[in-house]
C-alpha positions in Angstrom: 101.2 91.8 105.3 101.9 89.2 108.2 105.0 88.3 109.2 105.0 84.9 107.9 103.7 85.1 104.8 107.6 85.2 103.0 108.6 82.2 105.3 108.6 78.0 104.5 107.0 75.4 106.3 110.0 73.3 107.9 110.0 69.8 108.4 111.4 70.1 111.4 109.1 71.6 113.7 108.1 72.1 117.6 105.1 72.9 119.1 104.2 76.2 120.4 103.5 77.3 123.8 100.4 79.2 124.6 101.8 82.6 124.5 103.4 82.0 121.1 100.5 81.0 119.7 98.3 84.3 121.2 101.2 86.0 119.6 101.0 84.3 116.3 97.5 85.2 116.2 98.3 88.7 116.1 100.1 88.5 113.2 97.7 87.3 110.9 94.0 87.9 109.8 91.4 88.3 113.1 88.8 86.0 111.4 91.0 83.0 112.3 90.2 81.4 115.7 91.5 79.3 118.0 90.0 76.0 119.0 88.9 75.6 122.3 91.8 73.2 123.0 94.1 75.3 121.5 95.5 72.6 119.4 94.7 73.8 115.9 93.2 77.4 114.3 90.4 77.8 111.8 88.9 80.7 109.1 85.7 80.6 107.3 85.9 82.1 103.7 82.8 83.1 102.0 82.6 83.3 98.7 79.2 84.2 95.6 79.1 80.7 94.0 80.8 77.3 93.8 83.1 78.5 91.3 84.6 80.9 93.5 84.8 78.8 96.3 86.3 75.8 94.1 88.8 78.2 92.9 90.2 79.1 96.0 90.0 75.7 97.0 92.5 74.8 94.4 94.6 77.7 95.1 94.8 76.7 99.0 96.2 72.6 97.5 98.6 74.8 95.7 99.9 76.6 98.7 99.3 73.1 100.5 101.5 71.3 98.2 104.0 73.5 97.6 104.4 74.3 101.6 104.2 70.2 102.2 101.5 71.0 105.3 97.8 70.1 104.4 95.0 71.9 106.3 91.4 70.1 106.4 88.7 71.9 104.7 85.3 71.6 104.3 83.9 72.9 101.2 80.0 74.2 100.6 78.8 75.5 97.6 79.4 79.1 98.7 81.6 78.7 101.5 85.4 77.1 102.7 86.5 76.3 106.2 89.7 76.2 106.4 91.6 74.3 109.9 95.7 73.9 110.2 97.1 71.8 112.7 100.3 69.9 112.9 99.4 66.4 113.8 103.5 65.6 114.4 103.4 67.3 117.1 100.2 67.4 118.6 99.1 71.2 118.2 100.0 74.3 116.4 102.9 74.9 115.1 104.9 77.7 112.9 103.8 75.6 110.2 100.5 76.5 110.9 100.9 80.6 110.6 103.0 80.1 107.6 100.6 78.3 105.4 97.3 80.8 107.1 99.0 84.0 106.3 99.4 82.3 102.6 95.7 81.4 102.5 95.5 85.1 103.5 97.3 86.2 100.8 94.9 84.6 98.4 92.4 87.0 98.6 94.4 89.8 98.1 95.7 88.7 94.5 
């Protein structure tokens, strides 16, 4: 279980410097990658059908909603890619590990 997956989004928040971020990316699922500007990170989910992938789409608005920090996603009929970045302040983040180790968390209900 990551690190951040107990914590809240604040609304206060700073950007991180590169080292933080390699760090934070340790701490939760190796499928997520950094962008090649480093300013946001990314996971494809796969999933069998739409109604699977629709499901967890929901559940990720839920986690969005409740944590107040939206991710973009693109949705396919069998597949979800999910990005976080926090536009406020022009990168990542500890926003953006919060809510990832949540969509994490997902799966393993």
């Amino acid at each position: 279980m990551s690190i951040f997956a107990d914590k809240h989004c604040e609304t206060k928040t700073s950007l991180l410097d590169p080292g933080e971020v390699k760090s934070h990316l340790q701490e939760i699922s190796p499928e997520w990658q950094l962008a090649d500007d480093e300013k946001s990170i990314s996971r494809t989910f796969k999933f069998k059908n739409y109604y699977d992938t629709m499901s967890f789409v929901n559940v990720v608005a839920m986690v969005a909603h409740r944590q107040d920090h939206h991710p973009q996603m693109v949705v396919n009929y069998n597949t979800c890619r999910v990005e976080y970045s926090t536009h406020s302040v022009g990168g990542l983040s500890l926003n953006d590990f919060i809510c990832a180790a949540r969509v994490d968390g997902i799966l393993k209900i």
